[in-house]
N, CA, C and O atoms as CSV, one atom per row, in Angstrom:
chain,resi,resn,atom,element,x,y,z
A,1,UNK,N,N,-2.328,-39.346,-39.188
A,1,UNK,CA,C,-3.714,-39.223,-38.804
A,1,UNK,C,C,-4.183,-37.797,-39.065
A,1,UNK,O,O,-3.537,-36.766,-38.876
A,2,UNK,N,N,-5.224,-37.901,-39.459
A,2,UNK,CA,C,-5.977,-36.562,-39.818
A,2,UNK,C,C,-6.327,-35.542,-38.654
A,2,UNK,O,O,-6.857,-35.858,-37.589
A,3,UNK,N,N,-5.996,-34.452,-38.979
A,3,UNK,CA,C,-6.801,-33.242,-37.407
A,3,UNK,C,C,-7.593,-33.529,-37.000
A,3,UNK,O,O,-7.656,-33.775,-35.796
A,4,UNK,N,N,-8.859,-33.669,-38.039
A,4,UNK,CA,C,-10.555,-34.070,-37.776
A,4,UNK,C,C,-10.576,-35.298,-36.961
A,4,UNK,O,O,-11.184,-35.221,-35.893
A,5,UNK,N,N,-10.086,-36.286,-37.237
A,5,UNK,CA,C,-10.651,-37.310,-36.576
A,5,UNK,C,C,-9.774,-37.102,-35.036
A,5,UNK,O,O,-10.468,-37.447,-34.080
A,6,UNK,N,N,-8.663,-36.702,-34.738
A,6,UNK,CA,C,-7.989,-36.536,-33.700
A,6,UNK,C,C,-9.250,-35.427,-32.713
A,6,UNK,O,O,-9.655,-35.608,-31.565
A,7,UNK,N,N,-9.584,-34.364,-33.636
A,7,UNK,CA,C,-10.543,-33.244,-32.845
A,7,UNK,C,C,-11.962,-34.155,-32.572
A,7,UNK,O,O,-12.682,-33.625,-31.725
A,8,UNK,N,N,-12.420,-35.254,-33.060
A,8,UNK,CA,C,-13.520,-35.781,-32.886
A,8,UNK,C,C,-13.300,-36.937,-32.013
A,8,UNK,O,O,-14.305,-37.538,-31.633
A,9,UNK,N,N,-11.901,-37.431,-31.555
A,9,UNK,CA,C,-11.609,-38.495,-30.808
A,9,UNK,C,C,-11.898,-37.592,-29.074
A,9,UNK,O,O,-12.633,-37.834,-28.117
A,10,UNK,N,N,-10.559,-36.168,-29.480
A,10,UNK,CA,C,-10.697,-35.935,-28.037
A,10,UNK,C,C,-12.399,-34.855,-27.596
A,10,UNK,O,O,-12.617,-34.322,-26.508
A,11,UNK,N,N,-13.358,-34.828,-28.866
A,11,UNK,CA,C,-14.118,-34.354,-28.197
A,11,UNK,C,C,-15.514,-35.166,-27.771
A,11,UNK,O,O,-16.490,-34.763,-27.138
A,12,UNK,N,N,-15.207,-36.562,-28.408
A,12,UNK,CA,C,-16.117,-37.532,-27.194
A,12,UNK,C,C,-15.410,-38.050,-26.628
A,12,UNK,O,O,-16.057,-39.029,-26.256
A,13,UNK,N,N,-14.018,-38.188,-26.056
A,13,UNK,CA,C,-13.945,-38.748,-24.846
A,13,UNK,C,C,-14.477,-37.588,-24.100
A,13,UNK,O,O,-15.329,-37.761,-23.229
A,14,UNK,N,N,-14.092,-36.598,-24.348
A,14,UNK,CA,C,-13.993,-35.328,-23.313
A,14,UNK,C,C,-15.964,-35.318,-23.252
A,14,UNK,O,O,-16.524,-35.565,-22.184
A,15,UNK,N,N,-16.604,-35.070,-24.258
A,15,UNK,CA,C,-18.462,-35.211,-23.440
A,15,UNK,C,C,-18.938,-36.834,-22.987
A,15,UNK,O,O,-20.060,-37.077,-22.543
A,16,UNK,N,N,-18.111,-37.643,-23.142
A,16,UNK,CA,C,-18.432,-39.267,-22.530
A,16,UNK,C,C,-17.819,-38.599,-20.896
A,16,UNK,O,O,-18.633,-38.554,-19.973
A,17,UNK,N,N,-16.973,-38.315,-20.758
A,17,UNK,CA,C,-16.067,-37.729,-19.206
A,17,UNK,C,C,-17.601,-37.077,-18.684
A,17,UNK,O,O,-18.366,-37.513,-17.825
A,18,UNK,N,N,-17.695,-36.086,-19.400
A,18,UNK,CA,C,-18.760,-35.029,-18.871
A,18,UNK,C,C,-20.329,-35.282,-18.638
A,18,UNK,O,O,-21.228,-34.662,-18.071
A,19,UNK,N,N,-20.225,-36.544,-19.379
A,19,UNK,CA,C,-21.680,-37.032,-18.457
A,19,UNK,C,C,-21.656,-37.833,-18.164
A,19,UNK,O,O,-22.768,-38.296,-17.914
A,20,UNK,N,N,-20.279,-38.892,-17.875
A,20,UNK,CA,C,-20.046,-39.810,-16.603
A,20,UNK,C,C,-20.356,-39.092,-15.295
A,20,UNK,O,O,-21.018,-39.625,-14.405
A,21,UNK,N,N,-19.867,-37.900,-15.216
A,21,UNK,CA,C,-19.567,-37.206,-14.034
A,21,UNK,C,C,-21.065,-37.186,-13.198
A,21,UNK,O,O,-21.162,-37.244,-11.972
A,22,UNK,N,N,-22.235,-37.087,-14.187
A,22,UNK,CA,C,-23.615,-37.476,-13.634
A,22,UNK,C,C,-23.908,-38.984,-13.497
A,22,UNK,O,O,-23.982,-39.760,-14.450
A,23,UNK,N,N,-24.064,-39.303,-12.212
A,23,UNK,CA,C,-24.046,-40.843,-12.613
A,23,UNK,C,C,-25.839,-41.436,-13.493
A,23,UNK,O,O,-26.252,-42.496,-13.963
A,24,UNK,N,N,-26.254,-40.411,-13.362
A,24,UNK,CA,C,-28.111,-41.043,-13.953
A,24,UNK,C,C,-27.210,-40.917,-15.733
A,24,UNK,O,O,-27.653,-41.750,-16.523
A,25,UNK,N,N,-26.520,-40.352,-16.086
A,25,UNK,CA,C,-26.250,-40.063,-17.223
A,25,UNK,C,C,-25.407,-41.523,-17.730
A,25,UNK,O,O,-25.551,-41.812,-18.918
A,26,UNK,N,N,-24.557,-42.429,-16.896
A,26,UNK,CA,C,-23.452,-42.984,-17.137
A,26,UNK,C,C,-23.763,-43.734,-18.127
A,26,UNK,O,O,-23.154,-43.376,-19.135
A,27,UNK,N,N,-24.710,-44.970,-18.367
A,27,UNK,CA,C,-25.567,-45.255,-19.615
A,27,UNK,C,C,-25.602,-44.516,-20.661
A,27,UNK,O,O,-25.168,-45.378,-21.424
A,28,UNK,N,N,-25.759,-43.641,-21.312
A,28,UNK,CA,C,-26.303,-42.317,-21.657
A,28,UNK,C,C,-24.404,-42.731,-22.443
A,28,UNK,O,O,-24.075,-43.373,-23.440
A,29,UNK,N,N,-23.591,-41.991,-21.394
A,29,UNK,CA,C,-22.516,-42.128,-21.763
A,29,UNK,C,C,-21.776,-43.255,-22.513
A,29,UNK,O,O,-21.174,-43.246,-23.586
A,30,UNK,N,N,-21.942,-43.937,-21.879
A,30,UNK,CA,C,-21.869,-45.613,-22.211
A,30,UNK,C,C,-21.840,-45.651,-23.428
A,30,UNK,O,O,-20.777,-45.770,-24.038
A,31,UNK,N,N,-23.265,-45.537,-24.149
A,31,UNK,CA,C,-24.082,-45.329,-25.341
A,31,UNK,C,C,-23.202,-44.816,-26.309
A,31,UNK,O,O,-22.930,-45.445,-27.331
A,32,UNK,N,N,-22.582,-43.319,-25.954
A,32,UNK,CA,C,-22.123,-42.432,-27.244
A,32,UNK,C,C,-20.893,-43.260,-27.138
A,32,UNK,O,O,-20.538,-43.604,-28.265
A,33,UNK,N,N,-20.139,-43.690,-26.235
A,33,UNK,CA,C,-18.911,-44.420,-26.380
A,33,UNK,C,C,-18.761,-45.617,-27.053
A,33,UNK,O,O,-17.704,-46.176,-27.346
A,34,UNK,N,N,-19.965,-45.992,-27.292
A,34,UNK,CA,C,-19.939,-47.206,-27.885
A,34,UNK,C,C,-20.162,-47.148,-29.799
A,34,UNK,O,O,-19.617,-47.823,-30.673
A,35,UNK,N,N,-21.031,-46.215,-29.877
A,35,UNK,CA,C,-21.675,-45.623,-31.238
A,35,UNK,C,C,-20.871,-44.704,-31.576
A,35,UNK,O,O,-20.700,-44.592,-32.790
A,36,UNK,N,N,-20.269,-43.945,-30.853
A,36,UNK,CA,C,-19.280,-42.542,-31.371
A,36,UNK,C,C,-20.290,-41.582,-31.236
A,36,UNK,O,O,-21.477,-41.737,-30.950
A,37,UNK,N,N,-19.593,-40.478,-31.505
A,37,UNK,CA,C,-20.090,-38.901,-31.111
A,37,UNK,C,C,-20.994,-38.615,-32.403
A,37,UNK,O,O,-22.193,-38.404,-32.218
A,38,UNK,N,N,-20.520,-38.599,-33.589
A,38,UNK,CA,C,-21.181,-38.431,-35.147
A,38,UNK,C,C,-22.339,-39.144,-34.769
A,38,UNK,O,O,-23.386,-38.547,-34.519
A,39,UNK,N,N,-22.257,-40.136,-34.719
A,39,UNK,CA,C,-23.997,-41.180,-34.647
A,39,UNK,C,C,-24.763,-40.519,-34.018
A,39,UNK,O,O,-25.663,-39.967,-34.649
A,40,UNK,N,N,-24.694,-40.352,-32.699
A,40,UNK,CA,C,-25.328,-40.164,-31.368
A,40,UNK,C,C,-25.567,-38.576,-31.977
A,40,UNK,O,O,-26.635,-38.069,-31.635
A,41,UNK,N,N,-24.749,-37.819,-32.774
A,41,UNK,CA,C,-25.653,-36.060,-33.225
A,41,UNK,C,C,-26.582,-36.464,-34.508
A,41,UNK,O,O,-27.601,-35.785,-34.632
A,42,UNK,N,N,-26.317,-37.656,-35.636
A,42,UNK,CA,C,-26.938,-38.208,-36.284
A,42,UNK,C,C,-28.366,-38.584,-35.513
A,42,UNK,O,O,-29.387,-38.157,-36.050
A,43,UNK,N,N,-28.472,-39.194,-34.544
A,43,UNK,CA,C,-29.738,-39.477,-33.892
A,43,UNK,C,C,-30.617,-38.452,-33.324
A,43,UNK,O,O,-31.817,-38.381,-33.060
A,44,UNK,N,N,-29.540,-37.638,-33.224
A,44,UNK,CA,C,-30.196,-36.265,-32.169
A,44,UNK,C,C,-30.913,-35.113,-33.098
A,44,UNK,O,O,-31.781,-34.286,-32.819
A,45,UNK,N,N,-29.972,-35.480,-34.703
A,45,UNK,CA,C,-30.552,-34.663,-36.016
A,45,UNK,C,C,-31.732,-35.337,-36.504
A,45,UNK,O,O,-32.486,-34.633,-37.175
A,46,UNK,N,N,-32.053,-36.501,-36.327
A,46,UNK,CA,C,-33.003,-37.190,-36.940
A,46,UNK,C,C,-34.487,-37.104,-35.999
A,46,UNK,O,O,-35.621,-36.958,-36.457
A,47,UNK,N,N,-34.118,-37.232,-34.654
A,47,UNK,CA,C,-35.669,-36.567,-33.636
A,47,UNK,C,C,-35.853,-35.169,-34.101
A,47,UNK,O,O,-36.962,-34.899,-34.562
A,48,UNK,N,N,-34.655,-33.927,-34.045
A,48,UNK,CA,C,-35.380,-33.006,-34.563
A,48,UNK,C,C,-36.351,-32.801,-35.807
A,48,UNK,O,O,-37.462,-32.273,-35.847
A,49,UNK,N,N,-35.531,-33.425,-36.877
A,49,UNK,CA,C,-36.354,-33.225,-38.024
A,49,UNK,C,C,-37.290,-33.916,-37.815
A,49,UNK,O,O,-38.280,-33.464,-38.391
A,50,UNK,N,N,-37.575,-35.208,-37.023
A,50,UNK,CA,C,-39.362,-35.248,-36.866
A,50,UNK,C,C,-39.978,-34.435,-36.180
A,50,UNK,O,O,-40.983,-34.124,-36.819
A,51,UNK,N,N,-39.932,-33.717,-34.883
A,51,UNK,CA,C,-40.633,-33.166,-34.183
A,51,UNK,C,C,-40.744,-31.738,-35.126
A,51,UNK,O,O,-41.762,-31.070,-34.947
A,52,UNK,N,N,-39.691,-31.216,-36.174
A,52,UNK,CA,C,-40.041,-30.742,-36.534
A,52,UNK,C,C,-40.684,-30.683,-37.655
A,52,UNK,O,O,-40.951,-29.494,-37.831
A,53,UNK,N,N,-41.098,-31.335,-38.550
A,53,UNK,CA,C,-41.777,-32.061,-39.470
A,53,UNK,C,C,-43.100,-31.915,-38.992
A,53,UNK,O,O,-43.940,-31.301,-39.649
A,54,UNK,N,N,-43.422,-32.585,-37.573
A,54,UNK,CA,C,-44.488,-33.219,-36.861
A,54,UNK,C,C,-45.487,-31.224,-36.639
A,54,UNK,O,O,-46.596,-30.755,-36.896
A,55,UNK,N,N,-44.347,-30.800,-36.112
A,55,UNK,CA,C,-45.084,-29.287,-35.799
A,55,UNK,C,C,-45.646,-28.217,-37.194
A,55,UNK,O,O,-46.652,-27.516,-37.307
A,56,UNK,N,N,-44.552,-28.469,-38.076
A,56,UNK,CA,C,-44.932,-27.759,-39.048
A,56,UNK,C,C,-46.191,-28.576,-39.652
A,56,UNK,O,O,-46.997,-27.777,-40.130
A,57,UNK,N,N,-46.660,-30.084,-39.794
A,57,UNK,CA,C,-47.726,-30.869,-40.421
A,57,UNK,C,C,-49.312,-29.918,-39.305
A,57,UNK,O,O,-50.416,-29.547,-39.702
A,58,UNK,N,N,-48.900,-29.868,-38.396
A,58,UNK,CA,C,-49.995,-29.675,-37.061
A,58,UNK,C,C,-50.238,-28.564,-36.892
A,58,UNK,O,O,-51.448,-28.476,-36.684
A,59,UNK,N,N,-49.790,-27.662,-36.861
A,59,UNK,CA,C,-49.676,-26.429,-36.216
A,59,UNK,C,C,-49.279,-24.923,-37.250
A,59,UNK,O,O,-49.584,-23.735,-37.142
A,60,UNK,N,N,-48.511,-25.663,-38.185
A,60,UNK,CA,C,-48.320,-24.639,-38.775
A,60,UNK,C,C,-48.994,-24.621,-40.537
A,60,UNK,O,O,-49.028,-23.509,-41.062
A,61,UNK,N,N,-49.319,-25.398,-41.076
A,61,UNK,CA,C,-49.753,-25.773,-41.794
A,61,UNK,C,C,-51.011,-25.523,-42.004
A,61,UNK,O,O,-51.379,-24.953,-43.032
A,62,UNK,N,N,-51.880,-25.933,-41.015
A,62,UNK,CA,C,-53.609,-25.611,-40.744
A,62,UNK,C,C,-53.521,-23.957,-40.912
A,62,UNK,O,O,-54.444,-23.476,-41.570
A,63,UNK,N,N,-52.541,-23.041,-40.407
A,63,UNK,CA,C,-52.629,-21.762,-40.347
A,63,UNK,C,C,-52.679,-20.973,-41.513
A,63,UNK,O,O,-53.501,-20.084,-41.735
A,64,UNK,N,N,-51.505,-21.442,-42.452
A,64,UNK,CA,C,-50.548,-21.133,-43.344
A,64,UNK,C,C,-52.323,-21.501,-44.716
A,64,UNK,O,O,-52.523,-20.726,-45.652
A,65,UNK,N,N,-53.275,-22.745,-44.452
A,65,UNK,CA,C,-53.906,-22.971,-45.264
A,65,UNK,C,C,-54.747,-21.884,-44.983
A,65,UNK,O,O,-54.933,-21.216,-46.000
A,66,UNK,N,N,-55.491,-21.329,-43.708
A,66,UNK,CA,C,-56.185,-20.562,-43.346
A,66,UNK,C,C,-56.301,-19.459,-44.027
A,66,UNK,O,O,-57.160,-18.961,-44.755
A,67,UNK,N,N,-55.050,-19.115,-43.566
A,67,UNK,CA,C,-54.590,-17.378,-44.462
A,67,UNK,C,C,-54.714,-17.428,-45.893
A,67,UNK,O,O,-54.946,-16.381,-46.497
A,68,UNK,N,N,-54.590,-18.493,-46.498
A,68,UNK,CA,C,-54.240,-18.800,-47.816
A,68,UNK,C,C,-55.686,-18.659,-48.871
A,68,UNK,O,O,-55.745,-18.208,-50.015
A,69,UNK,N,N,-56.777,-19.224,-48.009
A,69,UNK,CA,C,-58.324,-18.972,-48.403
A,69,UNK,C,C,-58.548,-17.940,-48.630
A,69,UNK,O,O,-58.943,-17.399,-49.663
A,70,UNK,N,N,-58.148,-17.320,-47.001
A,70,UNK,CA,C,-58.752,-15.959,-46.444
A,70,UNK,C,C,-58.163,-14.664,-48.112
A,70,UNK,O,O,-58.898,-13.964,-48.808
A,71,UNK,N,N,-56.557,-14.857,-48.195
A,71,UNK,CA,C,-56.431,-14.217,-49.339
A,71,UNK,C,C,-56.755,-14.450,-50.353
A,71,UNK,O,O,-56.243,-13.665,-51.152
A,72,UNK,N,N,-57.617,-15.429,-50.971
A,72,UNK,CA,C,-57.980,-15.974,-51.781
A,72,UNK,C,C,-59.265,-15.420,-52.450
A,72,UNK,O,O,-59.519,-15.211,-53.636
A,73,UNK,N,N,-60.138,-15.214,-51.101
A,73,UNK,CA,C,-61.206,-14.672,-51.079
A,73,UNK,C,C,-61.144,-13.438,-51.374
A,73,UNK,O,O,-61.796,-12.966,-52.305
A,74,UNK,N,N,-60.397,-12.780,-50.666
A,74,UNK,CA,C,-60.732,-10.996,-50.463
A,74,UNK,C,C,-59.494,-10.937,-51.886
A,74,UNK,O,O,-59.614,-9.843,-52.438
A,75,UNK,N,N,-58.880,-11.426,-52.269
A,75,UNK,CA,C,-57.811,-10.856,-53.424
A,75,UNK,C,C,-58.491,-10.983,-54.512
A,75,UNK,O,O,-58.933,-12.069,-54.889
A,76,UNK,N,N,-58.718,-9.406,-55.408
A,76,UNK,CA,C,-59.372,-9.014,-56.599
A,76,UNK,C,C,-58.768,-10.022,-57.833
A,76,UNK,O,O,-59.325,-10.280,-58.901
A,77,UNK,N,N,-57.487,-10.494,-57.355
A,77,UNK,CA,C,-56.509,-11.441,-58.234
A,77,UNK,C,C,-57.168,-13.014,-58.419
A,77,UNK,O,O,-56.985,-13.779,-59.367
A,78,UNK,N,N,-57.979,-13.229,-57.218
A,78,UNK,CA,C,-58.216,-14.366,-56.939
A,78,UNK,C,C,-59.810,-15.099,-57.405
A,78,UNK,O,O,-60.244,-16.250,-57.340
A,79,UNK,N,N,-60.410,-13.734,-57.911
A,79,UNK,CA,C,-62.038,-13.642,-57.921
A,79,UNK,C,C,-61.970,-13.790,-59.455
A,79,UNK,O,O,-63.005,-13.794,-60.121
């Protein structure tokens, strides 16, 4: 048997243990024990990249166009 999968066996039993120990969590736990540890950071990688997707479309984007005019305008390059 490979290191990796031995280091990935004992490190979801060992965070399934660690949020049994909360019982609002035990579900929760349940969950990664059932799917494995890889999935359950697979899922946890996939909300980030929307929320972050979602912030950069909203928030950062409108700004980034703002400035982009603004230099557009005043740049002797741009006239």
């Amino acid at each position: 048997m490979k290191i990796k999968d031995k280091i990935w066996k004992y490190a979801t039993a060992a965070i399934v243990i660690l949020i049994m120990l909360n019982p609002e969590f035990a579900e929760l736990a349940l969950f990664i024990d059932a799917i494995g540890l890889e999935m359950f950071f697979m899922l946890i990688e996939v909300q980030f990249i929307a929320v972050t997707g979602a912030i950069l479309n909203t928030k950062i984007k409108p700004i980034y166009n703002y400035l982009r005019v603004l230099y557009l305008k005043n740049s002797p390059v741009g006239s």
